[in-house]
Structures are given as structure tokens and as C-alpha cells.
DRENLO-990393 format. One record per residue (C-alpha): residue in three letters; x negated, y negated, z negated. Coordinates in pm, whole numbers, plus 50000, padded with zeros to 5 digits. Layout:
<recs>
ALAXYZ;...
</recs>
This chain:
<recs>
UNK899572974042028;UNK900352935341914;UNK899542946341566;UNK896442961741631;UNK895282928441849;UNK896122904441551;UNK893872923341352;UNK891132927241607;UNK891932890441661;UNK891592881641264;UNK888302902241244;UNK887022882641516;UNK887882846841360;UNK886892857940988;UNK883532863841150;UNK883382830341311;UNK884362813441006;UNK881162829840841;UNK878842825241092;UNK879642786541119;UNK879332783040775;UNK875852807740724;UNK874302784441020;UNK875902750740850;UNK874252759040536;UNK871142768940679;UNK871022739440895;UNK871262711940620;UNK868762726640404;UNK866242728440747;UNK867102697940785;UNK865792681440437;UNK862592701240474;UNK861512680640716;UNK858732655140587;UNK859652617740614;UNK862692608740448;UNK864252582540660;UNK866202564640372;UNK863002567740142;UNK861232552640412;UNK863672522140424;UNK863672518040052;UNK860002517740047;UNK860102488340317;UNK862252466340080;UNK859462470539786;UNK856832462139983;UNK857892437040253;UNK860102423440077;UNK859222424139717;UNK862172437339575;UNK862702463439274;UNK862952497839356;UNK866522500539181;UNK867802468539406;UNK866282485139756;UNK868122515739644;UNK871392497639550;UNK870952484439934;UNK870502516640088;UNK873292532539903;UNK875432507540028;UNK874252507040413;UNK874092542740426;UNK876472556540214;UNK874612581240020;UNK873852588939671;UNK870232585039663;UNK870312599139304;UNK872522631239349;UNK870562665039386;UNK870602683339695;UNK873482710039618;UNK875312682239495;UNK875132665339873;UNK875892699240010;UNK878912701939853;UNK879592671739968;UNK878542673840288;UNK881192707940323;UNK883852691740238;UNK883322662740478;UNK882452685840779;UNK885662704540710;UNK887812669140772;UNK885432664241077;UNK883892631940911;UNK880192636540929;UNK878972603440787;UNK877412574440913;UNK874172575541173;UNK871192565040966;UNK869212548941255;UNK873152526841374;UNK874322517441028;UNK877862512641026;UNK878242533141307;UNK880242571041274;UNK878362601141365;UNK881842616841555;UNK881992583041760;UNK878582586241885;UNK879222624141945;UNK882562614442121;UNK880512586742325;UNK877642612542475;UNK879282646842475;UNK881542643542773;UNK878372629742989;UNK876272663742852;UNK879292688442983;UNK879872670643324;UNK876502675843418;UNK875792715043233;UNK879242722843295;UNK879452708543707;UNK876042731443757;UNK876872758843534;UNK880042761243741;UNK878772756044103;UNK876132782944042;UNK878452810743931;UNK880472802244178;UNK878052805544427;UNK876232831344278;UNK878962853944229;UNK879532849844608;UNK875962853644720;UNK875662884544490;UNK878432902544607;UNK877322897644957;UNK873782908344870;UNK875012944044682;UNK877572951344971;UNK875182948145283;UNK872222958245097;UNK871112971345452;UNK871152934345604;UNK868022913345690;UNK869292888145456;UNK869532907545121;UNK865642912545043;UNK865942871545079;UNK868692862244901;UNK867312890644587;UNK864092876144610;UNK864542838544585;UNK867672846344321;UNK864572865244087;UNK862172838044150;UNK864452809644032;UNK866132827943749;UNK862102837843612;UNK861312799243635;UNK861982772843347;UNK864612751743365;UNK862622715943329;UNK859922730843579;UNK862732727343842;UNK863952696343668;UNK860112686843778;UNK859902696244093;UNK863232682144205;UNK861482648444071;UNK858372655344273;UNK860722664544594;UNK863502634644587;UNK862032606944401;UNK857942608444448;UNK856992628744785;UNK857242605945065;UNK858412619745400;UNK857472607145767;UNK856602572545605;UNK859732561445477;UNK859742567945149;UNK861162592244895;UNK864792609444953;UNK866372594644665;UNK865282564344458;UNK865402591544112;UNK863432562843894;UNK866212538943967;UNK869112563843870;UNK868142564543464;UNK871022566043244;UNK874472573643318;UNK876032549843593;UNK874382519143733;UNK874562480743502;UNK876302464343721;UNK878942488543762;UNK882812482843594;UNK883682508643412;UNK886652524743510;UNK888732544543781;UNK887192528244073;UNK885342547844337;UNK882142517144255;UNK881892535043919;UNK882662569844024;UNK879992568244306;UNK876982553044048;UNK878362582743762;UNK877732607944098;UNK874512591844215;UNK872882589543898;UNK874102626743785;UNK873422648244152;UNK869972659644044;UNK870712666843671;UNK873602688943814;UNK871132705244088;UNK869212709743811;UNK871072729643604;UNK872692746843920;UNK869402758844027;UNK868452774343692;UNK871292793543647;UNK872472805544020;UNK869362834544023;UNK870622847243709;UNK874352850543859;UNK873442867944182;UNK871692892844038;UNK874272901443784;UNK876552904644072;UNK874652925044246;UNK874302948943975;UNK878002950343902;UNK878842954044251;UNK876242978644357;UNK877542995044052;UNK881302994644230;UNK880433007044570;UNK880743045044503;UNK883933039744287;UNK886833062644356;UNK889253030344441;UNK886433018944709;UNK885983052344828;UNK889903055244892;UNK890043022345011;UNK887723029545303;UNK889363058145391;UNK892053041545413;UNK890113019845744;UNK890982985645530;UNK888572957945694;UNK885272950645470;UNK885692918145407;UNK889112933145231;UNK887192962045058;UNK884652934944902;UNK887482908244793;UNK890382929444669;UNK888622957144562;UNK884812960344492;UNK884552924844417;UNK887782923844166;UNK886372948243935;UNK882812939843983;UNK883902901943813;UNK884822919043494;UNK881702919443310;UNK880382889343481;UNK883362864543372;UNK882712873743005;UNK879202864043035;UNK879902831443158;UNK882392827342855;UNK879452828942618;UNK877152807842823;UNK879712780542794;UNK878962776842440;UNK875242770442532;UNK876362739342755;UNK875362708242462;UNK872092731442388;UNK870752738542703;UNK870242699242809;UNK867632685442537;UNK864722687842770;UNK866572679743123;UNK868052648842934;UNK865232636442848;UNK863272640343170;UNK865952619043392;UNK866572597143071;UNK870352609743059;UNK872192595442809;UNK873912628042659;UNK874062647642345;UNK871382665142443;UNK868672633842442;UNK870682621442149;UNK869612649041973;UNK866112645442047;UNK866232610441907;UNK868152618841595;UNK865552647641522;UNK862322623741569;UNK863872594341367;UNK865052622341090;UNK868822608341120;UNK870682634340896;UNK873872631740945;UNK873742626241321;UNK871572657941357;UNK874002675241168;UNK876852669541303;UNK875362677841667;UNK873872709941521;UNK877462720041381;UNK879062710041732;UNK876272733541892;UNK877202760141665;UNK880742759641697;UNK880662756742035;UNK878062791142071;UNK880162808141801;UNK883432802341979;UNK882432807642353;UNK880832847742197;UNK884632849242045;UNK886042840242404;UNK884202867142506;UNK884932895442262;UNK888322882242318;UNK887882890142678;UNK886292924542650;UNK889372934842398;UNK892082919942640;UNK890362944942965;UNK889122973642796;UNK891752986442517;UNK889253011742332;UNK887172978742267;UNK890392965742097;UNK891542999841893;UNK887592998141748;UNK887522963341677;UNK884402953241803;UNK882462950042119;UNK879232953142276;UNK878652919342217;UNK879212923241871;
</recs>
């Protein structure tokens, strides 16, 4: 059984070893398709602002940015390869001087405390409400708690990022103003504020993140009910719940120990791969609260055509997708053996 698991297990990391590098590849060609060459764009600058040659703007540009103007593309790929496997992904075009990984480093853990707190909360609470939902389906409560859970999961994510603007920052109420100064809370934590462990800073990092997180918690907690309802309802007839009644065990008990247990299954590898679409899934909510994440990072590196700070976010992204679908597999092997024996999965 060990031996069959460290192949299924070798399979699995073999493929993620290809996929990263098919989407790497991919990625940095995309990339240089783009029209307006950032560095050509300098270099142009120093000709004409500055009246210098066109091999001394180049000789500058080299040297600020680190690149070999003059090598061919497969030439920089090759080089580009074989600094992504050492994790060094250059220098950010548009912050000379500046590392790509310390500017990752700097706005990552900002993007998962906000996707990750509501991606969290929601299954949390979804899983609950869903359960509830499938096992008194014959309650006055269940048509509401299905109906609102398929509204919110068929609506956009930045159209509640919108309205949760509208209702908190602009909408006044009784005269006395909005709910929540929301124009005021841009960017991470407050100026003023000392960074540190110190419930000043903690409090402004809270304030300032609340209605990204409700956000984000209200886009995905629709999509978790309903999955839990499905798995549940899917439970109730089972020969251990059947038994279990029989046995006059209280429902509450039923629902927790029993229905509820197996129901999970399915659901907790889902949430394993939607934790690799945590850095992706906060480009556009980033940008409408003026977050300062990976996600709005992103956004700037694309529209300023920063290479290597684009790339290096893309091959986060992708290792981070690639390795939350391997969590997963992992998952589906480790609770259903014949998964494991065929050495695949239905994610696969």
C-alpha cells in the first residue's frame, strides 16, 4: 500500500513539474507579445530628451535593468529558467534596483489575509448553513437560506465589492452619515499608525481590511451552502444514517457525527483547490478599495509592461493553482483507495 502511494504520489508531482513549466513558458512568451516595450521605451527617452546615442542609452538601460538588450528571446528564456528555478526573478522594471521576490514578499501576505480570512469564514459558515438547510429541508427557513445562497453565488464578485461601497461608505442613513468612512480606509493600515504588534496597528490593519474580507466572504459563502446541501441531502438515506436513527440518537448527533462527517468529504477537497486561486481571485477587489496586495500589484505591473514583476506573480499564481489541485488529488487518494490503486482522480 506505501509503495503504491509513492508512485501515485510521484505521478502526481511529475505532473506538477510539467504543468508549471508548460504555463511558465507560455507565460513569458505572452508576455513579450504585448506592444510597448518598457525598456525600448526608456531607451528611446534618452535619444530624444536627452540627446544621447542609441548605443550609450542602451549601455544605461543594461545597467539599470539588468538585461541584455541585444540577446534574442530564447536566449532570455533560458535565462529566465534558470533564474526562476533559484527563485531570483530579476529586478522590477518600473523600481529599479528593487527585487521582484521582495516586492512579492512585501504584498502577498496582505492578498491572503484578506482572500484567505473570507474564503475561510464562508466555508465555515457555509458548510454550517448547508448542512442545516439539506437536513430540515421541511423547515420555513430552508427555501431562504437556498435562495439567497443561489443569488449570491450567481452574482460577480466586484458587483458585491460595489454594493458594499454603495451600503457602508456612500448611502447615508437617518441623517448621520454613511456606516463606515470606506474612502478613508484606502491602503492597508492607517499613516499614522506604528507598525508593529500593538493593538493601534492591529485595529487600522482590521478597519481598513473588514469590507475586502466581507467581500470575498460574500462571494464565496452561496457557493459553499449549496455544495453542502448537495452532499448532505446526498447522505440522508445512507445506511449509517438510517442505522443511526434507529438507533433513537438525538438529531443534532445524527447531523454532526454522522451525516455531516461524511457529507465534508468532497467539500474539503474543493476548498483545497480553491486555495490556490487566493493571489488570483483579488485583481479587481484590490483595485476597487485601493488594497495594496499582489493582486493590484499585478494590475500595475501588467499596464506599465514590468516583465519580470509580472512574471514572477504569474509563476507564484501558477504554483500556487497547480499545488492546491495536487492537495486535492492528494486528498481524494488518501479517502478513497481505488482513486489511489488507479492513479488518478476525478479531478485529474
Amino acid at each position: 500500500m506505501k509503495r503504491e502511494f509513492v508512485i501515485f504520489l510521484i505521478k502526481k508531482l511529475a505532473k506538477v513539474l510539467f504543468t508549471v513549466w508548460v504555463v511558465t513558458t507560455l507565460i513569458f512568451f505572452l508576455i513579450r507579445l504585448m506592444p510597448s516595450n518598457p525598456i525600448q521605451q526608456y531607451v528611446q527617452n534618452l535619444v530624444v530628451q536627452y540627446g544621447m546615442t542609441y548605443e550609450e542609452a542602451s549601455a544605461r538601460a543594461s545597467s539599470l535593468f539588468s538585461i541584455d538588450l541585444d540577446a534574442n528571446v530564447f536566449s532570455q528564456y533560458i535565462r529566465y529558467l534558470q533564474q526562476a528555478a533559484r527563485l531570483d526573478f530579476g529586478t522590477s522594471f518600473l523600481s529599479p534596483g528593487v527585487q521582484v521576490s521582495e516586492i512579492i514578499a512585501a504584498r502577498l501576505p496582505w492578498t491572503l489575509f484578506t482572500v484567505g480570512s473570507g474564503l475561510l469564514l464562508s466555508f465555515i459558515v457555509g458548510t454550517v448553513l448547508g448542512a442545516i438547510a439539506a437536513y430540515r429541508r421541511e423547515s420555513w427557513y430552508e427555501p431562504i437560506i437556498s435562495g439567497v445562497s443561489s443569488f449570491l453565488s450567481a452574482i460577480p464578485d466586484f458587483l458585491i465589492a460595489i454594493f458594499l461601497i454603495l451600503f457602508f461608505g456612500v448611502f447615508t442613513w437617518g441623517g448621520r452619515g454613511s456606516i463606515i468612512p470606506i474612502f478613508q480606509l484606502r491602503g492597508n493600515f492607517s499613516p499614522g499608525a506604528t507598525i508593529g504588534w500593538n493593538w493601534e496597528f492591529i485595529g487600522s490593519v482590521l478597519d481598513h481590511a473588514m469590507v475586502p474580507i466581507l467581500t470575498y466572504f460574500f462571494s464565496q459563502i452561496g457557493i459553499w451552502v449549496l455544495l453542502m446541501k448537495g452532499s448532505t441531502a446526498g447522505c440522508l438515506n445512507a445506511d449509517y444514517a438510517t442505522i443511526a436513527r434507529a438507533r433513537g440518537l438525538r438529531p443534532g448527533k445524527i447531523l454532526g457525527s454522522y451525516i455531516g462527517r461524511n457529507a465534508m468529504l468532497p467539500i474539503v477537497t474543493e476548498f483545497a483547490m480553491r486555495l490556490g486561486f487566493i493571489i488570483g481571485g483579488s485583481l479587481i477587489i484590490e483595485q476597487l478599495f485601493v488594497y495594496q496586495g499582489i493582486g493590484l500589484e499585478l494590475l500595475k505591473a501588467t499596464s506599465n509592461r514590468d516583465y519580470p514583476l509580472m512574471q514572477g506573480i504569474f509563476l507564484i499564481m501558477t504554483v500556487a493553482i497547480v499545488l492546491s489541485n495536487l492537495l486535492a488529488e492528494i486528498l481524494y487518494g488518501v479517502l478513497d483507495l481505488r482513486i489511489r490503486a488507479k492513479g488518478g482522480s476525478r479531478h485529474a
